[in-house]
N, CA, C and O atoms as CSV, one atom per row, in Angstrom:
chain,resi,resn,atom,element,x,y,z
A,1,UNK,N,N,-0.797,-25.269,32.699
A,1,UNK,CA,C,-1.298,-25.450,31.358
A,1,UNK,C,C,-0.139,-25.341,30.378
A,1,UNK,O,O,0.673,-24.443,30.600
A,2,UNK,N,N,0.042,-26.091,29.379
A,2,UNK,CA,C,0.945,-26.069,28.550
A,2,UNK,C,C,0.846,-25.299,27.126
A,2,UNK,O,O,-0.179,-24.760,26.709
A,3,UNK,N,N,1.544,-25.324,26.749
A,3,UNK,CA,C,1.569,-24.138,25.468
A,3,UNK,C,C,0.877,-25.886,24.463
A,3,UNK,O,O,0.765,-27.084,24.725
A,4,UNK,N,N,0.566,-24.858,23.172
A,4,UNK,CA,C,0.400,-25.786,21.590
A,4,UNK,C,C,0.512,-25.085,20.757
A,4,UNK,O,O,0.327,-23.869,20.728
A,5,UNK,N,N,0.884,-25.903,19.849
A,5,UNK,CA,C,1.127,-25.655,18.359
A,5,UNK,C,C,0.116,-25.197,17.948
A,5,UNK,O,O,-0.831,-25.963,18.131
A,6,UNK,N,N,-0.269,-23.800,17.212
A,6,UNK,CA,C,-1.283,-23.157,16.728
A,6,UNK,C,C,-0.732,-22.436,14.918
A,6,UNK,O,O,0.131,-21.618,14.599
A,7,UNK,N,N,-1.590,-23.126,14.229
A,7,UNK,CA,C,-1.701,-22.130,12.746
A,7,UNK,C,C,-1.944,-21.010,12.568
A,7,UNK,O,O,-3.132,-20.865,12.277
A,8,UNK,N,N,-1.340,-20.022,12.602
A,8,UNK,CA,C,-1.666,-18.890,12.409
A,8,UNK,C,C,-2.763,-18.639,11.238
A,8,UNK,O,O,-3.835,-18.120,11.550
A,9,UNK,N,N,-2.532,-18.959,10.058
A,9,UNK,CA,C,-3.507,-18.704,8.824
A,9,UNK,C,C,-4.889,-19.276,9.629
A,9,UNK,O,O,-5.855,-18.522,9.751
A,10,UNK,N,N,-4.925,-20.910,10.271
A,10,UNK,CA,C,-6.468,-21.224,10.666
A,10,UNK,C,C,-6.874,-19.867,11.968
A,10,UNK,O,O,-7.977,-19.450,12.324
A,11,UNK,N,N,-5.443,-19.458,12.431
A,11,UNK,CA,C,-6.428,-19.039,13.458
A,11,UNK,C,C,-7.052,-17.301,12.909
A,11,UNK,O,O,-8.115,-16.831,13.312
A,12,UNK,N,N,-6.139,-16.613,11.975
A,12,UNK,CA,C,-7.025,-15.487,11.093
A,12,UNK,C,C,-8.241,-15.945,10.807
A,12,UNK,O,O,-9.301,-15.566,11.306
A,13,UNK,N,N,-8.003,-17.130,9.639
A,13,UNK,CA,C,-9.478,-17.378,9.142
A,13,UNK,C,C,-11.069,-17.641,9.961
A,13,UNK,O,O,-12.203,-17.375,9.561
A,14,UNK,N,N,-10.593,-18.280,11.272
A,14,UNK,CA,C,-11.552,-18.030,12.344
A,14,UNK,C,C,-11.884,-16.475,12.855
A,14,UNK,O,O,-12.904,-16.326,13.529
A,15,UNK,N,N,-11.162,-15.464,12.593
A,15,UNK,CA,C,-10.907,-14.482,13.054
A,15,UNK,C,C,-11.973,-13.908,12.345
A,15,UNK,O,O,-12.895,-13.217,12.778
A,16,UNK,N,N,-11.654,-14.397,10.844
A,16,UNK,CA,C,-12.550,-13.545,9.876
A,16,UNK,C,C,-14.157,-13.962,9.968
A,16,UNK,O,O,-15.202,-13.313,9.965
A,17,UNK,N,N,-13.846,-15.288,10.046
A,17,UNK,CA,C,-15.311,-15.424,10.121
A,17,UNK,C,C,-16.145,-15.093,11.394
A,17,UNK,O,O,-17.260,-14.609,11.195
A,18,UNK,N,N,-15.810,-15.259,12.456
A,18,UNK,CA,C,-16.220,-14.293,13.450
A,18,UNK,C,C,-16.110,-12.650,13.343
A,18,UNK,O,O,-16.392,-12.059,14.385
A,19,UNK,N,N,-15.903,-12.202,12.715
A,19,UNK,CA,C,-15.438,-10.473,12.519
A,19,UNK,C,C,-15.566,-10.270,11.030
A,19,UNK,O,O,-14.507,-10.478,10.438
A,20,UNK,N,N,-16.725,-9.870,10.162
A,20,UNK,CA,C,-16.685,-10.162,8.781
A,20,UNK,C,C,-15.242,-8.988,8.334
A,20,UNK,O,O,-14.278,-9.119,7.579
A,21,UNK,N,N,-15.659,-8.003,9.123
A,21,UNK,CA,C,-15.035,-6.529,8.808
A,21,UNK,C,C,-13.722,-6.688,8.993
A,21,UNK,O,O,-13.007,-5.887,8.391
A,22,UNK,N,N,-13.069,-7.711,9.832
A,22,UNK,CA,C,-11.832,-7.940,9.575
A,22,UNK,C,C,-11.388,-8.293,8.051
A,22,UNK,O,O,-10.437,-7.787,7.455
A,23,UNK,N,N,-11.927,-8.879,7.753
A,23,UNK,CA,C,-11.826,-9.304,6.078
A,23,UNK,C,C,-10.981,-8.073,5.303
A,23,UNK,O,O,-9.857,-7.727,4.940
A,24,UNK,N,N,-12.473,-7.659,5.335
A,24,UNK,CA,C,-12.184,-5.885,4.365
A,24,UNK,C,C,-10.886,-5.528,5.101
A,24,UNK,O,O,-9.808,-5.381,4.525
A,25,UNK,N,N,-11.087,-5.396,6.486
A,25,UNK,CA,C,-9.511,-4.558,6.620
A,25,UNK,C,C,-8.195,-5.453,6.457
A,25,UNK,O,O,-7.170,-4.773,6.474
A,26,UNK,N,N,-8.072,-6.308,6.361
A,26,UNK,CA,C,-7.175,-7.605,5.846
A,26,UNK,C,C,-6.814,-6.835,4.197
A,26,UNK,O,O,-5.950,-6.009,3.905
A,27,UNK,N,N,-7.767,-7.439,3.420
A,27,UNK,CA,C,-7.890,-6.943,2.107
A,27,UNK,C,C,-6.877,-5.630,1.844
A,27,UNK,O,O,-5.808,-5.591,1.235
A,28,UNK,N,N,-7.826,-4.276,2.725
A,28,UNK,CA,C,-7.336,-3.023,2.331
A,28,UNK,C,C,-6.046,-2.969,2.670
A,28,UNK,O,O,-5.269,-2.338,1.954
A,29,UNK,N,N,-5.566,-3.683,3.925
A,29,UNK,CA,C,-3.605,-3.074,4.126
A,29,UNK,C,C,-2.826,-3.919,3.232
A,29,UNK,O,O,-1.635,-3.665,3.051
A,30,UNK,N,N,-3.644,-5.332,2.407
A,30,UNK,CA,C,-2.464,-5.572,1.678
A,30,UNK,C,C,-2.769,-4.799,0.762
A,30,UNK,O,O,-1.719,-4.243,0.439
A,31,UNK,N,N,-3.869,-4.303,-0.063
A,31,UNK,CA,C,-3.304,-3.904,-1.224
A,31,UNK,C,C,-2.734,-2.209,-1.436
A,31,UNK,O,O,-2.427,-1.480,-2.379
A,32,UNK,N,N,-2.822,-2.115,0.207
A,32,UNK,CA,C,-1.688,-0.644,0.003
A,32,UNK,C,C,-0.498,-1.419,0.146
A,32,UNK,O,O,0.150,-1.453,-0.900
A,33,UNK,N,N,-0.199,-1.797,0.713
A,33,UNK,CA,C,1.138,-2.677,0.907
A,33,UNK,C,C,1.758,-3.286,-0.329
A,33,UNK,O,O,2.930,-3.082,-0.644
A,34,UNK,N,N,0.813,-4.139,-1.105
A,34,UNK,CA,C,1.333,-4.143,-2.676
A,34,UNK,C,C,1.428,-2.939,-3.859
A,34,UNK,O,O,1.884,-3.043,-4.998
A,35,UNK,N,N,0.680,-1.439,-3.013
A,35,UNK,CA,C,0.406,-0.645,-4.154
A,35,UNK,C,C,1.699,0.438,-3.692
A,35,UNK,O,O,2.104,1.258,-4.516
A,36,UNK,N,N,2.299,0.360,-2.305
A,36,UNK,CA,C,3.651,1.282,-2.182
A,36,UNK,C,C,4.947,0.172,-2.529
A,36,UNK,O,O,6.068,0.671,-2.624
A,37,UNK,N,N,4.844,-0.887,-2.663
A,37,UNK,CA,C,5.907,-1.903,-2.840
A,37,UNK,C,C,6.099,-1.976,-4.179
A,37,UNK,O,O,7.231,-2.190,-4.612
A,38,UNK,N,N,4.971,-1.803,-5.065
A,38,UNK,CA,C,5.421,-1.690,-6.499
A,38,UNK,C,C,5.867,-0.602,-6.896
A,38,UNK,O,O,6.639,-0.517,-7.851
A,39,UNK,N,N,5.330,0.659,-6.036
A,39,UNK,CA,C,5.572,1.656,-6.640
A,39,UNK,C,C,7.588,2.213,-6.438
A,39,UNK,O,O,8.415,2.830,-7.108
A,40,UNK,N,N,7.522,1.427,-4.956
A,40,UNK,CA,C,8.893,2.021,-4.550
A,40,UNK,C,C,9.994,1.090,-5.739
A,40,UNK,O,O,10.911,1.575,-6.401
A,41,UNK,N,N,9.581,-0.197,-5.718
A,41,UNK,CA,C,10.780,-0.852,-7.072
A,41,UNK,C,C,10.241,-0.219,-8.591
A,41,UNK,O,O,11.051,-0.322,-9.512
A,42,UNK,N,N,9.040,0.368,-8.863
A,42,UNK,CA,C,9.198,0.844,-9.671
A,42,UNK,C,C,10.293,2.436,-9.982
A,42,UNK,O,O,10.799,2.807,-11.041
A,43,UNK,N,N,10.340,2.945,-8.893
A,43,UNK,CA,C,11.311,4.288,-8.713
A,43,UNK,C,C,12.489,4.068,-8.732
A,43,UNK,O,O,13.293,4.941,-9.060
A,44,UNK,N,N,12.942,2.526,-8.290
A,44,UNK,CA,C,14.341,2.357,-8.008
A,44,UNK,C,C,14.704,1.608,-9.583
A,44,UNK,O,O,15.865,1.631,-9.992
A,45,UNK,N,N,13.496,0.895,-10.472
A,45,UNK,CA,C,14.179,0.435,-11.618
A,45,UNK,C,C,14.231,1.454,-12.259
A,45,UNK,O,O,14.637,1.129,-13.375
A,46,UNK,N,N,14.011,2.797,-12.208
A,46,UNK,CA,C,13.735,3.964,-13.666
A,46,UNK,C,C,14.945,4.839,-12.792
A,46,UNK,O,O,15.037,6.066,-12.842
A,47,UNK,N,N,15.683,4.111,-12.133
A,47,UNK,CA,C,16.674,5.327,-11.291
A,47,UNK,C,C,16.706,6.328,-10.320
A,47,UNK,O,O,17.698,6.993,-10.022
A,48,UNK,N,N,15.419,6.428,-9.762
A,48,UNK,CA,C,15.053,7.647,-9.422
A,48,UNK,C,C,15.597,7.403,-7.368
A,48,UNK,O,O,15.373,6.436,-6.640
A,49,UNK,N,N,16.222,8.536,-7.096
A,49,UNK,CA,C,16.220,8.236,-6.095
A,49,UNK,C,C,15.098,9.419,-5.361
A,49,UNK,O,O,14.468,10.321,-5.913
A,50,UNK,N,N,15.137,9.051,-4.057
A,50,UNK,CA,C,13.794,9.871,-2.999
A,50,UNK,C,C,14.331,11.097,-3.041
A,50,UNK,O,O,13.581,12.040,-2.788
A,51,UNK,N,N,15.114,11.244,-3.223
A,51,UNK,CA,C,15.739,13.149,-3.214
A,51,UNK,C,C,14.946,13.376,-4.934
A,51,UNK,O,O,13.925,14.023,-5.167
A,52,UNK,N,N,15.573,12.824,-5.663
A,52,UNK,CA,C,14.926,13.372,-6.974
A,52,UNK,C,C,13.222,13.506,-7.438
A,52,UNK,O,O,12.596,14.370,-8.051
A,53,UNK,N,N,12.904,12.395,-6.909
A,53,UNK,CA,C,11.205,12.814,-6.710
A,53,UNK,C,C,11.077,13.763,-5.611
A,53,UNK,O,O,10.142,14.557,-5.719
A,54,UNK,N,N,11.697,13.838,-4.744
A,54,UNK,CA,C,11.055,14.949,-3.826
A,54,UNK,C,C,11.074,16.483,-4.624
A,54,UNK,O,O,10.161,17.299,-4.491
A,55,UNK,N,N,12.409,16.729,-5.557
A,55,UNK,CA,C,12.362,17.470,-6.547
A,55,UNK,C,C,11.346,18.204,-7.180
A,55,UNK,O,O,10.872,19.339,-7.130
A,56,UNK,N,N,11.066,16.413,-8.225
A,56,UNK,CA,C,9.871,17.074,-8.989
A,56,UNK,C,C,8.587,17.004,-8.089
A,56,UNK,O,O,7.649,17.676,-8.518
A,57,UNK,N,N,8.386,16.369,-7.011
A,57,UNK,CA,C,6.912,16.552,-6.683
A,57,UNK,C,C,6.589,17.740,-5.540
A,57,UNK,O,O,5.592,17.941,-4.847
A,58,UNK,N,N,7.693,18.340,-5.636
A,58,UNK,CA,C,7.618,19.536,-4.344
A,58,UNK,C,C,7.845,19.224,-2.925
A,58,UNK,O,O,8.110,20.056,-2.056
A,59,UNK,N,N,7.703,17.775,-2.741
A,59,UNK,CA,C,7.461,17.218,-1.177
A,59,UNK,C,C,8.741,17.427,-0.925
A,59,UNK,O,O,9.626,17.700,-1.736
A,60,UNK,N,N,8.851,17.234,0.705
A,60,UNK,CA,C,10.242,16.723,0.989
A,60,UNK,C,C,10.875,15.613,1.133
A,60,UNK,O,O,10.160,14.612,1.186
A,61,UNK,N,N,12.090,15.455,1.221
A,61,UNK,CA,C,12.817,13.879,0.818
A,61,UNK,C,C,11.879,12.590,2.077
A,61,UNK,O,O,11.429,11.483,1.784
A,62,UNK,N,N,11.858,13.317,3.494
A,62,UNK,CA,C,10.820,12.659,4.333
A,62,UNK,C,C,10.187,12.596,3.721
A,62,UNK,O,O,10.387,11.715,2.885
A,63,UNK,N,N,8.701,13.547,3.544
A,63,UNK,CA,C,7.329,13.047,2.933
A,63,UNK,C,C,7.895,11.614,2.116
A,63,UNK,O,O,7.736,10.490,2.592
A,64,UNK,N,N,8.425,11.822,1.102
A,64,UNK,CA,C,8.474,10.395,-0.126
A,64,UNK,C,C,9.649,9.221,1.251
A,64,UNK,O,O,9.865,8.011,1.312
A,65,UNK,N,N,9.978,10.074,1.862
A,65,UNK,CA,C,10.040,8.317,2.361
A,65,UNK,C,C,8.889,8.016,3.338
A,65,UNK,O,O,8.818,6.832,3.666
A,66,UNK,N,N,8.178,8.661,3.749
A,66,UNK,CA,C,7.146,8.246,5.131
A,66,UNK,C,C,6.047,7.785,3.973
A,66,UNK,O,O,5.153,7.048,4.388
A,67,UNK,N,N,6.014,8.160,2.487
A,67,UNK,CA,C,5.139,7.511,1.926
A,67,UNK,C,C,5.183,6.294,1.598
A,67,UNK,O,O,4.282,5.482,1.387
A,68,UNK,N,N,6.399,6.202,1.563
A,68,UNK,CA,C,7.124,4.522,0.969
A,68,UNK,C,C,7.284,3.646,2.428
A,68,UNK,O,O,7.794,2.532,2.547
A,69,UNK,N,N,6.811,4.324,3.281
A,69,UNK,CA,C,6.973,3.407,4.394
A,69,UNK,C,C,5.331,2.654,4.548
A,69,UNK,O,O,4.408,2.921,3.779
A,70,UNK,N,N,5.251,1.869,5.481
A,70,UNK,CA,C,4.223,1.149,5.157
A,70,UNK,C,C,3.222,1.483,6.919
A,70,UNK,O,O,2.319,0.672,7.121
A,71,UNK,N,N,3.373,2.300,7.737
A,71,UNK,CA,C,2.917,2.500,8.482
A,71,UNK,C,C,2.331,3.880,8.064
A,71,UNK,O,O,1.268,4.067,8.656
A,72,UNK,N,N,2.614,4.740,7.377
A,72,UNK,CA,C,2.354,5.658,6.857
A,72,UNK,C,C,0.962,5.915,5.728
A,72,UNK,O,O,0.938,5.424,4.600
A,73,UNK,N,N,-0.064,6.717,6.266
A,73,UNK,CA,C,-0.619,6.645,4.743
A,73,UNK,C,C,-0.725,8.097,4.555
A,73,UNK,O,O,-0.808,8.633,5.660
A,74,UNK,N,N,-0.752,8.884,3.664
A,74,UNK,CA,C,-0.484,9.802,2.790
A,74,UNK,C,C,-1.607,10.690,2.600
A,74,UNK,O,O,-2.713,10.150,2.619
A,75,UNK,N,N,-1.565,11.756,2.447
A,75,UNK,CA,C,-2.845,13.008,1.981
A,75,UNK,C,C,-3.012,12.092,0.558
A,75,UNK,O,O,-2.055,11.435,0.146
A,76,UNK,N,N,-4.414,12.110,-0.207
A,76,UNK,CA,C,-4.757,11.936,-1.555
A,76,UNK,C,C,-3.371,12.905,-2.094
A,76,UNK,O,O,-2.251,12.579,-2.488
A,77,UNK,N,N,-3.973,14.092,-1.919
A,77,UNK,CA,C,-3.059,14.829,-2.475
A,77,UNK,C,C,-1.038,15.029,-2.106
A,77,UNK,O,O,-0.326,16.020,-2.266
A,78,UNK,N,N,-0.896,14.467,-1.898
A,78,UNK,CA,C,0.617,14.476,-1.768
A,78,UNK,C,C,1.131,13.050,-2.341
A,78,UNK,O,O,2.283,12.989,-2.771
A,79,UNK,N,N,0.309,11.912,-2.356
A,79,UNK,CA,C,0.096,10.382,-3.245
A,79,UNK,C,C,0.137,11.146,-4.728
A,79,UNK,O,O,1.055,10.946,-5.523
A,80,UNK,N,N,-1.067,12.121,-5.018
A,80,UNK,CA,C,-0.803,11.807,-6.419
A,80,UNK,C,C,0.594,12.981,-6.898
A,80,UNK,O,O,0.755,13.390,-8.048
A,81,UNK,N,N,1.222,13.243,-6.051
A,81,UNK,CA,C,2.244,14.808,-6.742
A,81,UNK,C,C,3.271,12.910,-6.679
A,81,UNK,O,O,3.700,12.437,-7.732
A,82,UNK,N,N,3.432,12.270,-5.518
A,82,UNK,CA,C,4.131,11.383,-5.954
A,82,UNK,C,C,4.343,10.450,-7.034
A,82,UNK,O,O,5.325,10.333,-7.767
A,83,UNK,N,N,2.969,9.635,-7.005
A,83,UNK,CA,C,2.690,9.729,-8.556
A,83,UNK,C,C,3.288,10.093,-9.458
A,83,UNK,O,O,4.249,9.530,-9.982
A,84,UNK,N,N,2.544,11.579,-9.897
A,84,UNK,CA,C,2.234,12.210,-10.937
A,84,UNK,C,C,4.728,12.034,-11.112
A,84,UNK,O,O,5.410,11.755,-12.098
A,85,UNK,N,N,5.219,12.416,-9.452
A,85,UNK,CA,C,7.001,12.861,-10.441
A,85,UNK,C,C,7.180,11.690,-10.260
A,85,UNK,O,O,7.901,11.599,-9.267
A,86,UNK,N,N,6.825,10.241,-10.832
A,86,UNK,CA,C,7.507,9.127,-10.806
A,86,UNK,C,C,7.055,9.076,-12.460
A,86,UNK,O,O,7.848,8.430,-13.143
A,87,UNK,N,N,6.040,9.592,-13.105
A,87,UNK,CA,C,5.651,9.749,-14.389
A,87,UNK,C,C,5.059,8.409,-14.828
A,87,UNK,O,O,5.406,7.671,-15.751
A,88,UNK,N,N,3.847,8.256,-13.721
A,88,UNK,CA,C,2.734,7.959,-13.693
A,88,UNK,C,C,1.382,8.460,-13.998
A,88,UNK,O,O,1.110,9.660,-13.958
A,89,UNK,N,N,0.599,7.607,-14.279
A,89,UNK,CA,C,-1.026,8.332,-14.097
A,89,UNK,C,C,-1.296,7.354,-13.218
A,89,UNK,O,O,-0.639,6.322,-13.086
A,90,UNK,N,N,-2.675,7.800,-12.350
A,90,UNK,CA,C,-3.778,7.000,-12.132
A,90,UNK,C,C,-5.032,6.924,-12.653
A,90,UNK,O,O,-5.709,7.843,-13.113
A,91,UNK,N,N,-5.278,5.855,-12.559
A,91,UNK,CA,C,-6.566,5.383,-13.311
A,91,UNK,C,C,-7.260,4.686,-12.851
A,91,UNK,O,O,-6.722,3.673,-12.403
A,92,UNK,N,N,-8.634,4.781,-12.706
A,92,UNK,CA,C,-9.399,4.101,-11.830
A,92,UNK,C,C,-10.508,3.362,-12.859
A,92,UNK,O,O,-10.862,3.859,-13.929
A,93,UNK,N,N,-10.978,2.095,-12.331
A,93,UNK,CA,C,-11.711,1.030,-13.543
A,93,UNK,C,C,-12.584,0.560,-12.406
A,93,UNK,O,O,-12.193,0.368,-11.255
A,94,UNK,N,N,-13.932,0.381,-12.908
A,94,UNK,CA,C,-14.551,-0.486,-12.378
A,94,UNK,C,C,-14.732,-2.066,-12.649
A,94,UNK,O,O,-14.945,-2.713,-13.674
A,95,UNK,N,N,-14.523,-2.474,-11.046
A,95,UNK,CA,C,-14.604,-4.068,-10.949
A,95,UNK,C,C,-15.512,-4.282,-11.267
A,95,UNK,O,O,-16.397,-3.437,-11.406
A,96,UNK,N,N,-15.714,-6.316,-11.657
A,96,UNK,CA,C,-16.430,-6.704,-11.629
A,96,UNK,C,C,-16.877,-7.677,-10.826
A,96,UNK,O,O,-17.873,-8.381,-10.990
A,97,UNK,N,N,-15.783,-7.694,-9.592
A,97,UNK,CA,C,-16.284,-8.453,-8.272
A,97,UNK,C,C,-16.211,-7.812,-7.064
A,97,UNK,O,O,-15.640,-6.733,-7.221
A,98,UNK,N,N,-16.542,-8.003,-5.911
A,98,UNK,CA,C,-16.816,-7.126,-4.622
A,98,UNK,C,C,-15.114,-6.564,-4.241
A,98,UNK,O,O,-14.878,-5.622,-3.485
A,99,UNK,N,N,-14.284,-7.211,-4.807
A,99,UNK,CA,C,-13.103,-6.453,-4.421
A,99,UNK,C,C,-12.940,-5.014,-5.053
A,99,UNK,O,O,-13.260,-4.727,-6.206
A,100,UNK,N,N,-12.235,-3.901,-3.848
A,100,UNK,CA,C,-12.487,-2.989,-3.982
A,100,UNK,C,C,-11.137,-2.190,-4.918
A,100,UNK,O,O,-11.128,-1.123,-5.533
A,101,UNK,N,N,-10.053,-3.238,-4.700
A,101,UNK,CA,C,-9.082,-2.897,-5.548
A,101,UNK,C,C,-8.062,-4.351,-5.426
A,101,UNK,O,O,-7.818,-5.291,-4.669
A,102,UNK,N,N,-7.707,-3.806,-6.674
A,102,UNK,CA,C,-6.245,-4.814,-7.456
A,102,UNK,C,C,-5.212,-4.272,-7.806
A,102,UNK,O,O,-5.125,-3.239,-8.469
A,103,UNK,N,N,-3.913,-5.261,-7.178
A,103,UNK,CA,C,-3.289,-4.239,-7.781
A,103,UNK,C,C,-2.149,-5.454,-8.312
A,103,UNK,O,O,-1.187,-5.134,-9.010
């Protein structure tokens, strides 16, 4: 049997529609994936390096990098001390479509 040329995007989208719940979990890793990717160029445009937030947020220089890594997900609470020493808030809004977040 010989190999073929296969689309990756058609062959997800079959994926999804056979598996609704793949969807949602599709959805949820990008938008952690867009929500530690902004956050890490946001730290690096205001100067801050991972030693200095580890500083102000008490963590250690690991913790803020295993947070900025993308296999990693984080206590609520150790997300927002990161947060909070990048001199951020969070804020939470309700949608007005089934997506569960934007970022």
């Amino acid at each position: 049997m010989g190999f073929h040329k296969v689309n990756p995007n058609d062959e997800i989208k079959k994926a999804i529609v056979n598996n609704g719940e793949l969807e949602t979990y599709i959805n949820e890793a990008d938008a952690q994936y867009q929500l530690i990717k902004m956050l890490v160029e946001f730290r690096k445009n205001i100067g801050l390096t991972q030693n200095e937030v580890s500083q102000k947020s008490g963590l250690t220089q690991q913790m803020i990098s295993r947070i900025e890594k993308l296999d990693n997900s984080p206590t609520l609470d150790n997300f927002i001390k990161y947060v909070m020493a990048l001199g951020l808030k969070l804020k939470v809004d309700k949608v007005k479509d089934e997506r569960l977040l934007s970022v």
